[in-house]
Each structure stands twice: as C-alpha cells, then as structure tokens.
C-alpha positions in Angstrom: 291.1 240.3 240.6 290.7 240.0 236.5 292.1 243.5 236.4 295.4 243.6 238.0 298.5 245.7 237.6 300.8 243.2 236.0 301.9 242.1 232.8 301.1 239.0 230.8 302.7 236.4 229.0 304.4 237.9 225.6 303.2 241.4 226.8 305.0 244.5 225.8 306.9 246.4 228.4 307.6 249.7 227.4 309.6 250.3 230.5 312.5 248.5 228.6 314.5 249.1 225.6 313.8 245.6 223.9 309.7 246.3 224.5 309.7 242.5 226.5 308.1 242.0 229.4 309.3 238.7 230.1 312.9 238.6 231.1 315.9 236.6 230.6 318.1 235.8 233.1 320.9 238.1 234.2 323.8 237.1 232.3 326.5 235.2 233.8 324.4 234.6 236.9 322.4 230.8 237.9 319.3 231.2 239.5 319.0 229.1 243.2 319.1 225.3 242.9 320.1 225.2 239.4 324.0 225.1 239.6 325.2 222.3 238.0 328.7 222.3 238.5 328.6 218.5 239.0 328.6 216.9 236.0 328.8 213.2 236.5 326.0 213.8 239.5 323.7 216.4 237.0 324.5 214.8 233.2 326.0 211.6 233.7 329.3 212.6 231.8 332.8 213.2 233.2 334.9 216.6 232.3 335.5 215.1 229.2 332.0 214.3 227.9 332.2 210.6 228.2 329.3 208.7 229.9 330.3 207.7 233.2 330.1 203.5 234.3 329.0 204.1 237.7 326.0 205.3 240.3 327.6 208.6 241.7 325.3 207.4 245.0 325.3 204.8 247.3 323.4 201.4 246.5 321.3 201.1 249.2 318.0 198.6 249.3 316.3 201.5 249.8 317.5 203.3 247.3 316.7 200.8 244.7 313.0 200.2 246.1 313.2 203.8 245.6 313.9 203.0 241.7 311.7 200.3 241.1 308.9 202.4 242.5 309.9 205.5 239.8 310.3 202.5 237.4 307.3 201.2 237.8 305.2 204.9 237.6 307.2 206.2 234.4 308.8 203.0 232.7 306.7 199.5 232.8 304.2 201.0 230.7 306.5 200.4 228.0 309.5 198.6 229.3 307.8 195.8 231.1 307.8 194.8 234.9 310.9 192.5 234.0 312.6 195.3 231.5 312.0 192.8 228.5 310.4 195.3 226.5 307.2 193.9 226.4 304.5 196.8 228.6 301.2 197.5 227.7 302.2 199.5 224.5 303.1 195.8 222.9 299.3 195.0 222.7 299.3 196.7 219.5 296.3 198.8 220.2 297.9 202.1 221.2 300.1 202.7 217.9 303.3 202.8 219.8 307.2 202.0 218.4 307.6 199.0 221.1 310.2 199.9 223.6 313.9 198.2 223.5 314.4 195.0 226.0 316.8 196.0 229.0 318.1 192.5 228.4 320.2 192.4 224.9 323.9 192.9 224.7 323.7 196.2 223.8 321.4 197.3 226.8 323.7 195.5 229.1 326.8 197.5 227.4 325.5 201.0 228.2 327.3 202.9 230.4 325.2 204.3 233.3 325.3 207.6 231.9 323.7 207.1 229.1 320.9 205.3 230.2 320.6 208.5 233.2 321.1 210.5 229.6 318.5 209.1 227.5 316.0 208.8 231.3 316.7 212.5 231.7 316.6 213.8 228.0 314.9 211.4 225.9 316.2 209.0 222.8 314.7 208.7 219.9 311.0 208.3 220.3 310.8 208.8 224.2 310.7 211.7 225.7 312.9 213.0 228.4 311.4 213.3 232.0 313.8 215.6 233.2 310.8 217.7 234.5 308.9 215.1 236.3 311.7 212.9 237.7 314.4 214.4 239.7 318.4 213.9 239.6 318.6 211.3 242.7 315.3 209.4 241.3 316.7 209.0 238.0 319.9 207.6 239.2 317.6 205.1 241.3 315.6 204.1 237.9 319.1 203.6 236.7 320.4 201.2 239.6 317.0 198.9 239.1 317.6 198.8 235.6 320.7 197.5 236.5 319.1 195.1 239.1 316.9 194.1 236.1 319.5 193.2 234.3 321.4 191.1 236.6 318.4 189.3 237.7 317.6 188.0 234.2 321.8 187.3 232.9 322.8 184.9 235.5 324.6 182.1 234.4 323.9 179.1 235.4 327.4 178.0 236.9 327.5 181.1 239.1 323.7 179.9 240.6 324.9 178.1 243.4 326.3 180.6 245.4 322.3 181.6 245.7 319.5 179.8 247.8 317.8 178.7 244.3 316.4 175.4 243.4 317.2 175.3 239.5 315.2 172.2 239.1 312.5 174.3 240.1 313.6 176.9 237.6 313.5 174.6 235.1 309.8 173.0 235.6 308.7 176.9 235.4 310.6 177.4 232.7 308.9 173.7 230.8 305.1 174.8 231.9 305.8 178.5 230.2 306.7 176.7 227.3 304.0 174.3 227.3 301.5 177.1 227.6 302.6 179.1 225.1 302.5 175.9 222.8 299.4 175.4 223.5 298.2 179.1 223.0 299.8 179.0 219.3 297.8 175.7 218.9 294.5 177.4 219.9 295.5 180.1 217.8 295.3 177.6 215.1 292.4 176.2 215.7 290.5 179.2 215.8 291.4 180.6 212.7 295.0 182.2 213.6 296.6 180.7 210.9 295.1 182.8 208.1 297.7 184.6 205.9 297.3 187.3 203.5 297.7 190.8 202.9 295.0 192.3 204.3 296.2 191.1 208.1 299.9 192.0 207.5 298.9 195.8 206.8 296.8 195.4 209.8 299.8 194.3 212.0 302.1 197.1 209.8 299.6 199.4 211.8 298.8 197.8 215.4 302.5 197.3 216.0 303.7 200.6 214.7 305.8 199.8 211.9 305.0 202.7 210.2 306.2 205.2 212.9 309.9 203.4 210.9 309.3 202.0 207.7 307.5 204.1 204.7 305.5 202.5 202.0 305.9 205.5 199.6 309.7 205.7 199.3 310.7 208.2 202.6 313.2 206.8 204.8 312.3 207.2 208.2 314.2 205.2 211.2 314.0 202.3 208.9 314.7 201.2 204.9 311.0 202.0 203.6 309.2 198.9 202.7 308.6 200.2 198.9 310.7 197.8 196.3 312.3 196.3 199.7 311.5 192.3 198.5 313.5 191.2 196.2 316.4 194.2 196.6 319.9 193.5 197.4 320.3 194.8 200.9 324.1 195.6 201.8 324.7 195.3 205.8 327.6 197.5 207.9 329.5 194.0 208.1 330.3 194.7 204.3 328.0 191.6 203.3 325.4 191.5 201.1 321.9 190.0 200.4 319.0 189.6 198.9 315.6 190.3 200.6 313.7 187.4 200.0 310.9 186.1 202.9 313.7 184.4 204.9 315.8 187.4 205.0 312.7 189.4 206.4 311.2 186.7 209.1 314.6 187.3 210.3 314.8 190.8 210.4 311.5 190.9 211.8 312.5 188.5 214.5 316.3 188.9 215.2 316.8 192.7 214.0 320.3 192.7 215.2 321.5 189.8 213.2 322.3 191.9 210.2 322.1 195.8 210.1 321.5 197.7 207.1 324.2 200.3 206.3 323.5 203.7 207.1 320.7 202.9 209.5 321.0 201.8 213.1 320.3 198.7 215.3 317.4 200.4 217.0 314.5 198.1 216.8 313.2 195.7 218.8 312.9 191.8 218.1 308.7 191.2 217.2 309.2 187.5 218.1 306.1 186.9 219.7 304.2 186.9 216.6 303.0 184.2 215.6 303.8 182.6 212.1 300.7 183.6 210.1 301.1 186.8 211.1 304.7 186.9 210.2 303.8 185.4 206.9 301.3 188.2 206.6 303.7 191.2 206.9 306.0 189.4 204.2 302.9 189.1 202.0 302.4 192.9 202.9 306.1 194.0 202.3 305.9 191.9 199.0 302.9 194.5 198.1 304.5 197.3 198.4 306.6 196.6 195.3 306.2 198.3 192.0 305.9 195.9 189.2 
C-alpha cells in the first residue's frame, strides 16, 4: 500500500507535454454539480451584477429554524445570539476585530445579496464559508438575520398588532438598566476607575485595536493613532475637526457619527467600556504623539 502506481501531488507526468500530473479541467466544460447558471440563487446578484433584495426561496418556519441553527454553529461566536455584535470574541481575550451589530442602519440597508455575498465569500476580516456552508443554508443564515433584525427594530406604535405586554417590556428593560448601573458602580468600588496609560495600551491590545489603527505611522483599516490628538481630522461630510479627547470618546463610542475621509465606516461602536477605560485609551492615543 505505500508503493502504489500513482502519481502525487505536484508530481511530474512525463506522459504529457506540460510535465503536470495534476490536471486542469477540460476547457469550456463544468464538472457535475457545479453549474451555476443561476445567479441570483448561486451569487446573490442579478444579470447585471447588482445584489439582489430578496430570499430566492420560500420563508418557511422551517427554513428559518434551519438558519438560526447554521447561525448559531458559524455566526454567534462573533455576532451574538441577538446579532448585536457582541459574541464571545468581545471578551477581549482572543485578539479579535469585534464583529459589526446586525442592528445599525447600515446592516438593516443591505441588500440580501450582499450579506449571502460577504456569508459566502468573506468581507474584510471574515473569512468566507463557502466550503463549509452550502447555497440553501446560507440563504437560511440570511433569512434569520433578517428575523434578527426585525425582532430588535420594532416600533413601538406597530406593537399592538402583537400579543406583547410593553409594560412588561419596559420593567425588563428598567432592571437591565439598573444592573448594569450597579455593575459600573462595583466596578468603581473595586478599583475600575483607575486611568492611565498603561491600561489604555492594554485595552489597545485585548480589544484589537491594533488589527486597525498603527502606532508607528502605517495606515491600516483605520487613521494610525501616531500624531492623531491634537490633528485636524477632515470627515467625508466636508467638515473639519480637531482631535481633542471629546472628539475620540466619540469616535470610540459612536464611530459612525463622523467618518474620516478616505477611510470607511467599518468599525464597531466599543460602548460598553466603561469610562476609565475610555479615559485610558485617550491617555494612550495621547502617547503616541511625537513631541
């Protein structure tokens, strides 16, 4: 069996004129199960290119238990249970770029073929699971997302039609609040509050800041942090500023309020830091500049 009469990977072939023993397909032929005359079904894009803005299957309930159960396997991780944005990568430990939330305008505004694009082939950062997910699965994903979506943008005047107590709602809502008020207060207590350099290239670390924002002058997905305080930062509004600590709390916290030209509105809002640790980072951007 270790012997055999074959050849192996990268092998030369004498028997043809190129010397390669592995073979391309014969041109102009598609091997079985991989003709994809189909577009909207295969890419997610009409005979024009465009993404297309709907499911080319039906919505069933099973077909989007179907999708949350691919979700869950190959998206929470990062995306969260809810699609906030929030999975396990957002503990900070595993020196991930935090995923986008499912629930910002922009999200919302994707067509279905480009989120079936991005599931299929990748964006940015993630990687495309074309070759673990297939074409009806990744539609399903698509549909949940969706369903995601819709169960978190409801507003309030169109809630009746549904068998929900909002009062309910609302009490939920307080006690969240009041817990996380009382977690930033025992935060306090126990020492959360320190600022100082030290933490804020710490957090530049455990929340991946650095897979976007240089300290030594590259540009990378983001402005680099070197000489950023104290610069005058033009936006793609035309506007103009000056990034002093306000300017980046905000930016840390609301990204998509102002977006510096020639970059794109690509990260993620980091407001559940706390503010020490946002004061840190500013104390860490402010090091960065050469005096």
């Amino acid at each position: 069996m270790h012997d055999q009469e074959r050849f192996n990977a990268q092998q030369e072939n004498p028997f043809f004129a190129d010397g390669r023993a592995m073979r391309l397909p014969v041109e102009g032929t598609v091997s079985r199960g991989n003709l994809r005359h189909d577009t909207e079904k295969f890419y997610g894009k009409d005979d024009d290119g465009n993404f297309i803005t709907e499911i080319p299957y039906e919505i069933t309930q099973s077909f989007l238990y179907r999708g949350q159960e691919r979700y869950d396997i190959f998206c929470q991780m990062c995306h969260g249970g809810t699609g906030d944005g929030r999975g396990i990568i957002m503990t900070g430990q595993y020196g991930y770029v935090p995923a986008p939330t499912f629930h910002s305008d922009q999200s919302r505004a994707m067509p279905e073929g480009e989120i079936y694009d991005a599931i299929a082939y990748g964006i940015r950062n993630m990687p495309g699971y074309a070759s673990q997910i297939g074409v009806e699965d990744r539609w399903a994903i698509v549909a949940y997302v969706r369903a995601l979506q819709k169960s978190q943008f409801v507003p309030e005047a169109e809630m009746d039609v549904f068998d929900v107590d909002l009062a309910e709602l609302r009490q939920i809502f307080d006690e969240e609040q009041a817990r996380a008020a009382a977690l930033a207060e025992a935060r306090a207590v126990r020492g959360d509050d320190d600022v100082s350099v030290e933490r804020g290239e710490r957090l530049y670390v455990q929340n991946a800041c650095n897979a976007c924002h240089s300290v030594d002058g590259r540009d990378l997905v983001g402005p680099t942090f070197l000489n950023l305080y104290g610069s005058e930062r033009t936006f793609t509004d035309g506007t103009t500023r000056i990034a002093d600590e306000e300017y980046l709390i905000e930016s840390i916290v609301n990204p998509g309020a102002l977006i510096t030209e020639g970059y794109q509105n690509v990260m993620v809002a980091y407001d559940f830091l706390s503010e020490a640790e946002l004061q840190s980072l500013v104390e860490f951007i402010k090091a960065q500049t050469d005096n």
